[in-house]
FIBA-757247 format. One record per residue (C-alpha): y, z, x; residue in three letters; residue number from 0. Coordinates in nm, 2 decimals, always signed. Each point is the difference from the previous one (the first is absolute). Layout:
// FIBA-757247
guke north: Y, up: Z, east: X, rest: ALA, nr: NUM
...
END
This chain:
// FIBA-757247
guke north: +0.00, up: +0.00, east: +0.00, rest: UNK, nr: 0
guke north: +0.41, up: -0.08, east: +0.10, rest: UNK, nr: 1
guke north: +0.15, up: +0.24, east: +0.17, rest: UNK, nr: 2
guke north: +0.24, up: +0.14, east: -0.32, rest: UNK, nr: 3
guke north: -0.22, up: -0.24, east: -0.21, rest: UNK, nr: 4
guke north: -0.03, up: +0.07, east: -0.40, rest: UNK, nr: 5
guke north: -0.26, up: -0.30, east: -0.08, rest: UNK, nr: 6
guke north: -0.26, up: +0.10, east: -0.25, rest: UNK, nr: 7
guke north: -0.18, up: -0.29, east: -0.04, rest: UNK, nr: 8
guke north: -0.08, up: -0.32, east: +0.23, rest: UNK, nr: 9
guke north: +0.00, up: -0.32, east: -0.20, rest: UNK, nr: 10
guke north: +0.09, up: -0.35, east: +0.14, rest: UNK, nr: 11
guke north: +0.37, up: -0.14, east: -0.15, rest: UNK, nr: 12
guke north: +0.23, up: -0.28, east: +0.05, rest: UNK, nr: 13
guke north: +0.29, up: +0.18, east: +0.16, rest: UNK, nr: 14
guke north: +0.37, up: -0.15, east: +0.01, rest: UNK, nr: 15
guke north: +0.19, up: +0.11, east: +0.30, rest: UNK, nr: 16
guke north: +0.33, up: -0.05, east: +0.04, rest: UNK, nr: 17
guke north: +0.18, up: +0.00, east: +0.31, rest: UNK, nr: 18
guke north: -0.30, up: -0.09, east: +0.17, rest: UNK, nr: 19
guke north: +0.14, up: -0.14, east: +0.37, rest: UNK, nr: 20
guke north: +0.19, up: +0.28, east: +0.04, rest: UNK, nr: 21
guke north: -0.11, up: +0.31, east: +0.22, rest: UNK, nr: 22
guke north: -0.17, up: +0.24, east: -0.25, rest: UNK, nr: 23
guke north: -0.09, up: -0.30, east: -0.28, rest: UNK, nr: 24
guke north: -0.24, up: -0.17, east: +0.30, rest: UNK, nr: 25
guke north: -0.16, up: +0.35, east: +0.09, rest: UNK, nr: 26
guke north: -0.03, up: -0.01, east: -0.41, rest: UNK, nr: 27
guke north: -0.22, up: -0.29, east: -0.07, rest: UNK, nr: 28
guke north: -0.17, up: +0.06, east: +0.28, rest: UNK, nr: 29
guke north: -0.11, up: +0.31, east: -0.11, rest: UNK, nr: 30
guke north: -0.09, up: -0.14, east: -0.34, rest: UNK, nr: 31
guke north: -0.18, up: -0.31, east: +0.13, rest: UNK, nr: 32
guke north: -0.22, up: +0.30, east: +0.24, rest: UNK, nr: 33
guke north: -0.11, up: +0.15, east: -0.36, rest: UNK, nr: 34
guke north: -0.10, up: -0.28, east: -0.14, rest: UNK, nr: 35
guke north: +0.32, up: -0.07, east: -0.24, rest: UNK, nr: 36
guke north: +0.07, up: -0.37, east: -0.04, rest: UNK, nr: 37
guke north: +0.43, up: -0.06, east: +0.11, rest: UNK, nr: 38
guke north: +0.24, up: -0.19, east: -0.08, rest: UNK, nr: 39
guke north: +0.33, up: +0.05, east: +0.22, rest: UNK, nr: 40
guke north: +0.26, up: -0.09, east: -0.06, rest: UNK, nr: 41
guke north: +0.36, up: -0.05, east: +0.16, rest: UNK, nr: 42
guke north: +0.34, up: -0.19, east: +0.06, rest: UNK, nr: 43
guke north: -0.10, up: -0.07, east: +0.36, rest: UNK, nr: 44
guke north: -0.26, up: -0.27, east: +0.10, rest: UNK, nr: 45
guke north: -0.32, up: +0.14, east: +0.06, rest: UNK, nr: 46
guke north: -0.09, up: +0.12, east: -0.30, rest: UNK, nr: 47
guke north: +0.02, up: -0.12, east: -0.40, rest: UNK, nr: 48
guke north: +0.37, up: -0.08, east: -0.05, rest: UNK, nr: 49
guke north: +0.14, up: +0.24, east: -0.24, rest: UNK, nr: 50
guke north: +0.35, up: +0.14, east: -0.03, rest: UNK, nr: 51
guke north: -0.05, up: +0.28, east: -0.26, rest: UNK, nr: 52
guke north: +0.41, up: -0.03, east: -0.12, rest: UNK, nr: 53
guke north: -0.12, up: -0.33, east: -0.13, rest: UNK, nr: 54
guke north: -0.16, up: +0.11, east: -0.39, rest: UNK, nr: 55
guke north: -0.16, up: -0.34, east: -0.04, rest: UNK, nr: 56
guke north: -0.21, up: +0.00, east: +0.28, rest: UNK, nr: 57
guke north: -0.13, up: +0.36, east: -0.02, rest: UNK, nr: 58
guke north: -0.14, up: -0.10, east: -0.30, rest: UNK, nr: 59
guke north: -0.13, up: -0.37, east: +0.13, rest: UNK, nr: 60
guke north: -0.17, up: +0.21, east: +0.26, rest: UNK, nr: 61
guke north: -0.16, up: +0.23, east: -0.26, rest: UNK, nr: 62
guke north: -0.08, up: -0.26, east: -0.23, rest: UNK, nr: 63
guke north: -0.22, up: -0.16, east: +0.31, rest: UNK, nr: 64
guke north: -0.15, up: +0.30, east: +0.20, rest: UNK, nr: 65
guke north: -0.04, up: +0.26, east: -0.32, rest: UNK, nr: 66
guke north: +0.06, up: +0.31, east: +0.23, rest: UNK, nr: 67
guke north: -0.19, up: +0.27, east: -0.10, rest: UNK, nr: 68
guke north: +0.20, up: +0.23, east: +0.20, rest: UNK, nr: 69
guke north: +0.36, up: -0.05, east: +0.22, rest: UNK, nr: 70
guke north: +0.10, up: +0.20, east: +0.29, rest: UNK, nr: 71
guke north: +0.40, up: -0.04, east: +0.01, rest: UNK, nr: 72
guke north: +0.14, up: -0.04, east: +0.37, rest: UNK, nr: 73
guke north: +0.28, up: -0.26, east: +0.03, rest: UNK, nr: 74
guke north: +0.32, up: +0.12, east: -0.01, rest: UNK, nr: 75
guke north: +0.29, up: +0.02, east: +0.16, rest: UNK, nr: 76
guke north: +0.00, up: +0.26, east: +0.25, rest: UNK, nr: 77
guke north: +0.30, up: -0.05, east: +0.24, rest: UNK, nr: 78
guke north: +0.16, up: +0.32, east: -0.11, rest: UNK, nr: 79
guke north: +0.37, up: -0.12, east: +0.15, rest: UNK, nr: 80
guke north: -0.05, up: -0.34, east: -0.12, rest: UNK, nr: 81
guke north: -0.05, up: +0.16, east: -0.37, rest: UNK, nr: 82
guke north: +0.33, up: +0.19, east: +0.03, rest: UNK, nr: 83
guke north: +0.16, up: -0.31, east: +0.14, rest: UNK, nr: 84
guke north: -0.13, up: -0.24, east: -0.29, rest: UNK, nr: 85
guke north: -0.15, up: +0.21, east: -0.33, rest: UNK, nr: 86
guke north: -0.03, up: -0.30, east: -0.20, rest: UNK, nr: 87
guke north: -0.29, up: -0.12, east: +0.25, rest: UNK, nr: 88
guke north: -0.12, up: +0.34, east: +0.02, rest: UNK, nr: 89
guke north: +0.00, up: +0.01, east: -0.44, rest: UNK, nr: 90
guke north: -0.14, up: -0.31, east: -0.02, rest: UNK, nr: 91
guke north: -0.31, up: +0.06, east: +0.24, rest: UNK, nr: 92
guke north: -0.04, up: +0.37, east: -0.04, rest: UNK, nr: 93
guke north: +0.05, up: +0.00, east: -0.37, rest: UNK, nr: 94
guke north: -0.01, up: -0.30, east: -0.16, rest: UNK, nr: 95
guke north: -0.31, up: -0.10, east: +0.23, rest: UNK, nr: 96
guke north: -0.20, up: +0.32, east: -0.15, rest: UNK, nr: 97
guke north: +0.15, up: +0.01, east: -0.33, rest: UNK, nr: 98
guke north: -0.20, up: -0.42, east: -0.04, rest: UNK, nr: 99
guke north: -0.31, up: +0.11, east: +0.20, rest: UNK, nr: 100
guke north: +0.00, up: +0.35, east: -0.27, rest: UNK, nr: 101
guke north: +0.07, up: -0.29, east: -0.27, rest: UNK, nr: 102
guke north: -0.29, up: -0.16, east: +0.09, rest: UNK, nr: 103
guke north: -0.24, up: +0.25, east: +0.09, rest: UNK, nr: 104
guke north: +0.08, up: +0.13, east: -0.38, rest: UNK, nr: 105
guke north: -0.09, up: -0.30, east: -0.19, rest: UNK, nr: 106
guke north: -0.33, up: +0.00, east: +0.13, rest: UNK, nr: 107
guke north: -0.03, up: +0.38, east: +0.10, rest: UNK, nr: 108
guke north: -0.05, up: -0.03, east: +0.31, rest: UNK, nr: 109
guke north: +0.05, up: +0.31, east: +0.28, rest: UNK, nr: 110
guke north: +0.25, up: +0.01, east: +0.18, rest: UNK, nr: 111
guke north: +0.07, up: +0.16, east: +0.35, rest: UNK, nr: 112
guke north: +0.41, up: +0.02, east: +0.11, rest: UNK, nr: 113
guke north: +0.04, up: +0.08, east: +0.35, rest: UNK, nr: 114
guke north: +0.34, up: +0.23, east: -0.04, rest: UNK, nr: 115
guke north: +0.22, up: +0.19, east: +0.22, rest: UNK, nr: 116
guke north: +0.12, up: +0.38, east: +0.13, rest: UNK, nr: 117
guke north: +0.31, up: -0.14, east: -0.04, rest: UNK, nr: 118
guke north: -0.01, up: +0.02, east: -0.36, rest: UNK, nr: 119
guke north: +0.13, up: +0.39, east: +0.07, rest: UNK, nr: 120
guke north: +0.36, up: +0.13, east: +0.16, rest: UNK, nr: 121
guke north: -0.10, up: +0.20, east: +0.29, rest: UNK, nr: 122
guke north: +0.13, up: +0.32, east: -0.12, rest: UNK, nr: 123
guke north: -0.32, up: +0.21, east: +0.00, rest: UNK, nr: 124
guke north: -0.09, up: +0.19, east: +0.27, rest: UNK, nr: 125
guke north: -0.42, up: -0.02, east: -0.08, rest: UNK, nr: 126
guke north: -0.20, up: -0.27, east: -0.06, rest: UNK, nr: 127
guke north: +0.08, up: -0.23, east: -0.33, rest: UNK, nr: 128
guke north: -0.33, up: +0.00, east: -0.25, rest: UNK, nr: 129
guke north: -0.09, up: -0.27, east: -0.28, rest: UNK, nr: 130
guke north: +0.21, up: +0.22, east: -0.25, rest: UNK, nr: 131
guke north: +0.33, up: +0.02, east: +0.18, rest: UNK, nr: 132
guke north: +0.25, up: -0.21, east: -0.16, rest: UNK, nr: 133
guke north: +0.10, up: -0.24, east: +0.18, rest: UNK, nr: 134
guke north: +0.39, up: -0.07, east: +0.07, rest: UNK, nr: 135
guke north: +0.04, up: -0.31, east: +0.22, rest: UNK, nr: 136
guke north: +0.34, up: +0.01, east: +0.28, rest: UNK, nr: 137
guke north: -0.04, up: -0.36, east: +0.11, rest: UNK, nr: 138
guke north: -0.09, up: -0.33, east: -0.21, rest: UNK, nr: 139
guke north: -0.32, up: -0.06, east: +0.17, rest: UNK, nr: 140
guke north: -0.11, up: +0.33, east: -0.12, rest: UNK, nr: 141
guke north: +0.15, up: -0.10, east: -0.37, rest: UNK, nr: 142
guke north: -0.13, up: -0.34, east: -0.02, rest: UNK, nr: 143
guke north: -0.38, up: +0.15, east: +0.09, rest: UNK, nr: 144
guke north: +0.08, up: +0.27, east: -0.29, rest: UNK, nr: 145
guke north: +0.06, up: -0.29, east: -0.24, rest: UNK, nr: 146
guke north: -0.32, up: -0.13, east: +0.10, rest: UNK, nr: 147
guke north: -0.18, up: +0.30, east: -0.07, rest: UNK, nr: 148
guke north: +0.19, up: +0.02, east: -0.36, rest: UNK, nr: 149
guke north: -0.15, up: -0.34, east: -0.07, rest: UNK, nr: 150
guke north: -0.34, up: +0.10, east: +0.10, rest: UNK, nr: 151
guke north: +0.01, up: +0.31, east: -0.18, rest: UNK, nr: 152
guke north: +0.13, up: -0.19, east: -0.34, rest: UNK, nr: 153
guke north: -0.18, up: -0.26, east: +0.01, rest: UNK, nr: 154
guke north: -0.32, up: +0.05, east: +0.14, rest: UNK, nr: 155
guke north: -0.29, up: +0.33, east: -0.14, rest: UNK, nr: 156
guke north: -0.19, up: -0.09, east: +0.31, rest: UNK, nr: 157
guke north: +0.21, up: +0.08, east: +0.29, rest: UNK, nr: 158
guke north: +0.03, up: +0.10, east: +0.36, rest: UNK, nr: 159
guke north: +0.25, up: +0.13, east: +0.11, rest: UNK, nr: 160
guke north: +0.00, up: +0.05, east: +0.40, rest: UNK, nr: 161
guke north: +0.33, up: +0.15, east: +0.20, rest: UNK, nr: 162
guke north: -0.07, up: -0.05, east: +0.36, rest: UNK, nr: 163
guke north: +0.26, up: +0.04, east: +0.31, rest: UNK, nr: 164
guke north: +0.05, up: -0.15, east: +0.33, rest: UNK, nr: 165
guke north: -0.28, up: -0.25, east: +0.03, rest: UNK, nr: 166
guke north: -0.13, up: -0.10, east: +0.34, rest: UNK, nr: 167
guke north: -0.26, up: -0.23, east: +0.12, rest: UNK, nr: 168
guke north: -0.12, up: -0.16, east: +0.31, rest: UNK, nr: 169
guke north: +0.16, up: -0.33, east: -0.12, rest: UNK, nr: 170
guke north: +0.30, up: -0.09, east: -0.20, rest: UNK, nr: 171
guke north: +0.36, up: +0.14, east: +0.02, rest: UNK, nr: 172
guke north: -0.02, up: +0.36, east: +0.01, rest: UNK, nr: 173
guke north: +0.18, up: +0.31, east: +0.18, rest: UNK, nr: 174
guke north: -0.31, up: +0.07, east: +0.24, rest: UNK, nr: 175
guke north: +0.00, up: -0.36, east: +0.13, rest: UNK, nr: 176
guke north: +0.37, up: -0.07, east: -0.03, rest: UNK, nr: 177
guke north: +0.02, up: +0.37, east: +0.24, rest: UNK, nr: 178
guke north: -0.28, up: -0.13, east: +0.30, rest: UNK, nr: 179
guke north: +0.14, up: -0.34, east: -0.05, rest: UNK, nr: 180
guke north: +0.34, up: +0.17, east: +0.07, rest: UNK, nr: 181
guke north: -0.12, up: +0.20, east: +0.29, rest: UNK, nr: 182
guke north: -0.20, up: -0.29, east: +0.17, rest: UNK, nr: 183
guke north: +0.34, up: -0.21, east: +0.00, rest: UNK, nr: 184
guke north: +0.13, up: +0.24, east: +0.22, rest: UNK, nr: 185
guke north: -0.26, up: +0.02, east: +0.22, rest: UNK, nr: 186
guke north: +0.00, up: -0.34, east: +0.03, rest: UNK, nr: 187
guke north: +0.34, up: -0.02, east: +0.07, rest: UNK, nr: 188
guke north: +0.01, up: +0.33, east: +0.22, rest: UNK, nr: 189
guke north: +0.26, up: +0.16, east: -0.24, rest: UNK, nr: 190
guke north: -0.22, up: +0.31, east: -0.03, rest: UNK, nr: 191
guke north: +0.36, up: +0.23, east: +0.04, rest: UNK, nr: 192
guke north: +0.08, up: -0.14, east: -0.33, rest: UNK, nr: 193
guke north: -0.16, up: +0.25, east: -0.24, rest: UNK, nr: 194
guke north: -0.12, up: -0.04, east: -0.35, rest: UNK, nr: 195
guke north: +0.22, up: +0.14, east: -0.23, rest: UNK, nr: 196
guke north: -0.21, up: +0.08, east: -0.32, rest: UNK, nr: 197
guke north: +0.15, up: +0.21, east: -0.31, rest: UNK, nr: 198
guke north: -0.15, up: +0.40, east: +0.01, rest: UNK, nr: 199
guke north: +0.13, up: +0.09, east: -0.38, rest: UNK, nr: 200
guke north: -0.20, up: -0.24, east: -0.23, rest: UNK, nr: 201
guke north: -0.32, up: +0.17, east: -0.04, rest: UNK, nr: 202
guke north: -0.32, up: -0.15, east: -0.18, rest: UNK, nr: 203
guke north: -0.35, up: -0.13, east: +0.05, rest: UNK, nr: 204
guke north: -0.11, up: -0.28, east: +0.21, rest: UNK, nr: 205
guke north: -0.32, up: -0.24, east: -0.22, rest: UNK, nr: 206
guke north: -0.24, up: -0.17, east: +0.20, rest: UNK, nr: 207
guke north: -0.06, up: -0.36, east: -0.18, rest: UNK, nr: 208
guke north: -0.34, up: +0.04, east: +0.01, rest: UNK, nr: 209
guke north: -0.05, up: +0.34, east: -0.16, rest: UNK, nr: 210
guke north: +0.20, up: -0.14, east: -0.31, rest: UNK, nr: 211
guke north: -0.18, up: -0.26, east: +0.01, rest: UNK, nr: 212
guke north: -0.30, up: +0.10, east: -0.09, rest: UNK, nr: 213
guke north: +0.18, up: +0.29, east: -0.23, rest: UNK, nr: 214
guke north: +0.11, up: -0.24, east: -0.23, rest: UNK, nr: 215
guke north: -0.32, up: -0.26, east: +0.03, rest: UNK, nr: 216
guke north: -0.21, up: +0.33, east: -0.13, rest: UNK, nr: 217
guke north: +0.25, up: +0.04, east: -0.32, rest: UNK, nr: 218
guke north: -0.10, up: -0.34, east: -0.16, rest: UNK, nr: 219
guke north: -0.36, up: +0.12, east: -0.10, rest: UNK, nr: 220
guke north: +0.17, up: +0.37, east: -0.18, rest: UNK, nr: 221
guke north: +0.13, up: +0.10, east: -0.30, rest: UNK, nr: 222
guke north: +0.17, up: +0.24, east: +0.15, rest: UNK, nr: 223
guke north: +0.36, up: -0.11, east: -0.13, rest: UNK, nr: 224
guke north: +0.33, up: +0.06, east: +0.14, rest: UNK, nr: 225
guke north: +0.20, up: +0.08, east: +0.30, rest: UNK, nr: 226
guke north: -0.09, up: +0.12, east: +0.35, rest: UNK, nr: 227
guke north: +0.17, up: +0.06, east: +0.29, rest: UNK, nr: 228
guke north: -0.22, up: -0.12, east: +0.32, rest: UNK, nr: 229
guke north: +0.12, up: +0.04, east: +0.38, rest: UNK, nr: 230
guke north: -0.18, up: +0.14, east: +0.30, rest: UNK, nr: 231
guke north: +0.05, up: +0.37, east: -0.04, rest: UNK, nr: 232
guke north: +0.27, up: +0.22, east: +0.18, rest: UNK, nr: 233
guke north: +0.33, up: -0.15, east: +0.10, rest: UNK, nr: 234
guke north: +0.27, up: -0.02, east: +0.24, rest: UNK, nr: 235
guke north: +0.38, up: -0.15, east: +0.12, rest: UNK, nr: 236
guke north: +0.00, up: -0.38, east: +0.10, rest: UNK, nr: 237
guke north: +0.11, up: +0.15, east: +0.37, rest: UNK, nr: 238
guke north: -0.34, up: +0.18, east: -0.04, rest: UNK, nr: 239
guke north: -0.22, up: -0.27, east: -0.11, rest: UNK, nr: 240
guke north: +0.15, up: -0.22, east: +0.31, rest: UNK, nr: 241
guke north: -0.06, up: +0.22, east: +0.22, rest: UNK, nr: 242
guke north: -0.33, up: +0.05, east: -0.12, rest: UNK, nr: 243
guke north: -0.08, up: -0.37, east: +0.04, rest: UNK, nr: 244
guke north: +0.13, up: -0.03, east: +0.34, rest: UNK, nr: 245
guke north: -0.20, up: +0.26, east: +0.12, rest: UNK, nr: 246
guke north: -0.32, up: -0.15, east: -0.14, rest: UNK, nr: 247
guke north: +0.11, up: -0.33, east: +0.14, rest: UNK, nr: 248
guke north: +0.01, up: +0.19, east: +0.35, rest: UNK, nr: 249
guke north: +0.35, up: -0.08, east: +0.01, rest: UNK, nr: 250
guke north: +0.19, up: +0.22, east: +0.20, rest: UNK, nr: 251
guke north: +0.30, up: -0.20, east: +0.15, rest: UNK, nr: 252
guke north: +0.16, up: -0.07, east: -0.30, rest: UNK, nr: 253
guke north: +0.23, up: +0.37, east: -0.16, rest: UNK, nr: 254
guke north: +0.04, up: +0.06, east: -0.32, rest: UNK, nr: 255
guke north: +0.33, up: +0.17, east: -0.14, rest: UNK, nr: 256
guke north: +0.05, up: +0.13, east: -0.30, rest: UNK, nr: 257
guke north: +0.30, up: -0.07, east: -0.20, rest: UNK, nr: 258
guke north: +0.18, up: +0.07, east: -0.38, rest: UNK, nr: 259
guke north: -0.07, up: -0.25, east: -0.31, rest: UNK, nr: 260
guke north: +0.37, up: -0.02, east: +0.07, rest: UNK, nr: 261
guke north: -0.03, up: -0.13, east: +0.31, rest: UNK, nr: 262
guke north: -0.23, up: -0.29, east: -0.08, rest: UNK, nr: 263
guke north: +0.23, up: -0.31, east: -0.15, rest: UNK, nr: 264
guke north: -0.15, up: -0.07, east: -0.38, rest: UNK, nr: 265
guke north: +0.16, up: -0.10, east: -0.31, rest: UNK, nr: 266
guke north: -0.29, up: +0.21, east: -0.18, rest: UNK, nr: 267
guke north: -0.04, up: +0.37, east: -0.09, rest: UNK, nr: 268
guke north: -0.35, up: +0.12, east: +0.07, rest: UNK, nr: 269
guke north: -0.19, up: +0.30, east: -0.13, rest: UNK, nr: 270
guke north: +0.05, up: +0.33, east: +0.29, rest: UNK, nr: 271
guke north: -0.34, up: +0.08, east: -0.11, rest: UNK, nr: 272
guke north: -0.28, up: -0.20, east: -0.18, rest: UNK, nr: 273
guke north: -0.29, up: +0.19, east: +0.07, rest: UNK, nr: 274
guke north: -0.28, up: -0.14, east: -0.25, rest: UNK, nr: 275
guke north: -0.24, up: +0.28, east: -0.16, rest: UNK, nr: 276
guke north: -0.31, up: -0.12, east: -0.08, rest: UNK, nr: 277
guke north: +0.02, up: +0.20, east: -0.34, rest: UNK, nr: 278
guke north: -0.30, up: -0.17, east: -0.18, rest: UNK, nr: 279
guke north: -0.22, up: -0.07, east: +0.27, rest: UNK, nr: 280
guke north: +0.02, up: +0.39, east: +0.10, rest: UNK, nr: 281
guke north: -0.06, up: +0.12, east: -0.40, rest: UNK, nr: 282
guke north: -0.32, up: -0.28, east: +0.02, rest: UNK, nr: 283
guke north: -0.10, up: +0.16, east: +0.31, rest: UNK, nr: 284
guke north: +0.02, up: -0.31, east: +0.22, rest: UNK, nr: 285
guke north: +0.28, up: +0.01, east: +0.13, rest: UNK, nr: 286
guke north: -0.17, up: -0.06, east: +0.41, rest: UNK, nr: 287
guke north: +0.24, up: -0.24, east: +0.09, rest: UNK, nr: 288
guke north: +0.00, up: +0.01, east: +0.42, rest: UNK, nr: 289
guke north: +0.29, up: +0.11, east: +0.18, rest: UNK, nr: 290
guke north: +0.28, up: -0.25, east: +0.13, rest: UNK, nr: 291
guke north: -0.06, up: +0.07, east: +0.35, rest: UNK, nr: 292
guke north: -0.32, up: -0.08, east: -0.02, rest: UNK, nr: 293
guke north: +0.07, up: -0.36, east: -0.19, rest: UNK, nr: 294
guke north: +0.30, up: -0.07, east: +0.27, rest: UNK, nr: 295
guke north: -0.29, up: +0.06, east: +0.26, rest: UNK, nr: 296
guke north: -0.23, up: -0.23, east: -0.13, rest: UNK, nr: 297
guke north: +0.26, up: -0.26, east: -0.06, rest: UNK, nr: 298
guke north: +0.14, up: +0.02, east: +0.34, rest: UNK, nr: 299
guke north: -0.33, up: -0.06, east: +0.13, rest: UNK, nr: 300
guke north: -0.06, up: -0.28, east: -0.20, rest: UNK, nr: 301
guke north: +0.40, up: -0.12, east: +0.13, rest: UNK, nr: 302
guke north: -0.11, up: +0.03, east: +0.33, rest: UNK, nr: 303
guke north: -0.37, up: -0.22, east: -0.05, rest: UNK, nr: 304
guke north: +0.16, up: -0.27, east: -0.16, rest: UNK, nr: 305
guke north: +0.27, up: -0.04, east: +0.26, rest: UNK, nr: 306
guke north: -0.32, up: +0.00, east: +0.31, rest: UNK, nr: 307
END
């Protein structure tokens, strides 16, 4: 069984995936296609079956063809600056794209599973936010995910609902590769005086890809309705969870320094603290998630494989 996993039965489906090139929908299907799951995924870059979920017409062209009998939900638009710069785009994918793919799922009662965000909450807590805090958005990516999650909720009795935070994977754009990509450019370029400046007052919990992954491949075969928060358990500051990566990497040349959110040029207002609880997991008593650390060491060590 998943690590976190709250499958009760194991039945073969034809599973819609959206978002399916991107770093956590590829670990998806993959997962899927390893239990036996027939996929169909699907996204706006080439590589996969072309489908931009804003556009209504084709989300149900697609339906209409493949007759999912499930969807896991992962396109969206997740540049969190380039949502405050341009919330129309961020609307029209984050919202509008879920709101059709609830719409469809509906009219044939299909289940669906929306990939959502810890930045559906404000920060101001000071311990860990559980499936029954109300959320209270501070940025539009945040709001535009929370109107997804609305349309799920209204439109669809067979929903997941899954609030994850600062995905990472061994591929793709992500922190822990944009931070030993970072460091090996100055290396390269023997700038290693130049420190890392990293910001010390966000605090929240890195996900490995892979571990949510197979969290939300395991909720297509329950009943178990409703929303979850999955991460890797305990938590920690961005200057933390670079340095912890670094260290892994055997990177000692490159510094770290800390620094304020206000210190760090953004046009976007981001959670203090977004620690995810993993409420319902813990009151079904399996909640045995693994740690970060342990995820960032295994992904570094696949980081370093692939670049032998």
């Amino acid at each position: 069984m998943n690590r976190g996993s709250v499958a009760c039965t194991e039945v073969a489906l034809r599973i819609l995936v959206t978002g399916a090139c991107g770093m956590l929908g590829r670990l998806v299907c993959s997962a899927l296609s390893a239990q036996g799951h027939t996929v169909l995924g699907t996204d706006v870059t080439e590589g996969c079956e072309r489908l931009d979920v804003s556009n209504t017409s084709r989300v149900f062209e697609v339906f209409n063809y493949f007759q999912p009998q499930a969807v896991i939900h992962c396109a969206a638009m997740t540049d969190v600056d380039g949502c405050e710069r341009n919330p129309d785009s961020a609307y029209l994918v984050n919202t509008i794209g879920t709101w059709n793919l609830a719409c469809a799922c509906a009219s044939v009662q299909c289940p669906i599973v929306y990939v959502s965000t810890d930045y559906v909450f404000d920060g101001e807590k000071t311990t860990p936010y559980s499936e029954f805090d109300n959320p209270n958005p501070i940025n539009v990516y945040g709001a535009s995910k929370l109107a997804g999650e609305q349309a799920v909720r209204d439109l669809c009795a067979k929903h997941f609902i899954v609030r994850t935070s600062w995905i990472v994977a061994p591929h793709g754009k992500n922190f822990a590769l944009t931070i030993l990509d970072l460091a090996q450019k100055r290396i390269a370029e023997g700038s290693i005086d130049k420190p890392l400046t990293i910001v010390a007052d966000q605090v929240g919990s890195p996900t490995y890809a892979k571990d949510l992954a197979e969290f939300l491949s395991s909720l297509v075969e329950s009943p178990l309705y409703g929303i979850y928060h999955f991460t890797n358990s305990g938590s920690c500051s961005w200057f933390e969870f670079a340095s912890t990566v670094l260290e892994y990497a055997g990177i000692n040349q490159v510094k770290v320094l800390p620094i304020k959110s206000e210190e760090w040029p953004t046009p976007t207002r981001r959670p203090k603290y977004s620690v995810l609880r993993h409420y319902r997991l813990e009151l079904l008593g399996r909640d045995n998630v693994r740690s970060w650390k342990e995820a960032v060491r295994e992904l570094v060590s696949e980081w370093t494989t692939a670049k032998q």
